[in-house]
C-alpha positions in Angstrom: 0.0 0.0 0.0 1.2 3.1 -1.1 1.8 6.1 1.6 -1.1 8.2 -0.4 -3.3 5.8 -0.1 -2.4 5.0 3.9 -3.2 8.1 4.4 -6.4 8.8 2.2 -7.2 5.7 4.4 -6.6 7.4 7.9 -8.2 10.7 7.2 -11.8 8.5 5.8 -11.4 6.2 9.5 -11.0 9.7 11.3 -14.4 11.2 9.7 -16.2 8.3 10.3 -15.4 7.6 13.7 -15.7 11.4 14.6 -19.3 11.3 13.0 -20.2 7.8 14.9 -19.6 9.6 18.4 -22.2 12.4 17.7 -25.5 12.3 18.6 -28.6 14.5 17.4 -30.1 17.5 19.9 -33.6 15.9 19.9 -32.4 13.0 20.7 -30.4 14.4 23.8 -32.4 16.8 24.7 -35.3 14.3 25.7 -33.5 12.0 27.1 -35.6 11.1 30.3 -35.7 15.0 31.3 -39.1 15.8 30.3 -37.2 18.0 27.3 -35.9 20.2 28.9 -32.8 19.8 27.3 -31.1 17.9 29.9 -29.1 20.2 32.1 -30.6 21.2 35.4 -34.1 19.6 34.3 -34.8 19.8 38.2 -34.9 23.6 38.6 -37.1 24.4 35.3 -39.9 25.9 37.5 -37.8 27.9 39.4 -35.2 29.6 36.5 -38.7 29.7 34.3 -39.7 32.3 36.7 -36.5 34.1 37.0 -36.1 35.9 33.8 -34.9 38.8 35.4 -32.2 37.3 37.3 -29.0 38.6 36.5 -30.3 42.0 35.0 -26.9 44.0 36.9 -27.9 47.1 35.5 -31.3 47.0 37.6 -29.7 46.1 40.7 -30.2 48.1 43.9 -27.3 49.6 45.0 -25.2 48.6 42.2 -22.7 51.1 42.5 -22.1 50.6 46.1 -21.9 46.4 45.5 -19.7 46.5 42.6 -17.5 48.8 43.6 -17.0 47.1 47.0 -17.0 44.1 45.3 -14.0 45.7 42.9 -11.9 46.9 46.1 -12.1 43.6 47.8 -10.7 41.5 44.7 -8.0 44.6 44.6 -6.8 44.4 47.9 -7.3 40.6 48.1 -4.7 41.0 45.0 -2.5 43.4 47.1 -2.3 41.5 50.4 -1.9 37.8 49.8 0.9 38.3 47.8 2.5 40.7 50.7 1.6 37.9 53.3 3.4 35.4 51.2 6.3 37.0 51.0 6.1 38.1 54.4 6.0 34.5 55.7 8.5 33.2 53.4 11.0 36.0 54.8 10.1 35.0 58.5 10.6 31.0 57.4 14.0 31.7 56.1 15.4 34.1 58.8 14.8 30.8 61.2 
């Protein structure tokens, strides 16, 4: 067998194995979950009622959360790193 043809023979097993391993969305998506497409089936009642969820921009006190939340992942950024090296310093004097 030629190398051409080896390879024209690897590249047809490689399509048809990648196209055995799919299956359809229908077919998934009521697969004993009432079709509800499959992933978190169990809370459909509760997200179906929370549309509005994680609309930020109608959040109360979004200003003050965010930027809170903005200062805390700052200085969590600032002061671990410090502590580290801190500790390290301490754990080498002896």
């Amino acid at each position: 067998m030629s190398s051409q043809a080896l390879k024209r023979v690897t590249q047809q097993g490689h399509k048809l194995l990648a196209r055995s391993f799919h299956t359809s969305k229908a077919a998934a998506a009521d697969a004993g979950h009432g079709g509800h497409g499959g992933h978190g089936a169990h809370d459909y009642d509760h997200y179906l009622h929370a549309e509005h969820m994680y609309e930020i921009w109608n959040m109360k006190h979004r200003k003050l959360k965010w930027g809170l939340a903005c200062a805390g992942v700052v200085s969590a950024g600032f002061i671990i790193p410090s502590f580290a090296i801190h500790w390290q310093k301490s754990k080498a004097a002896g």
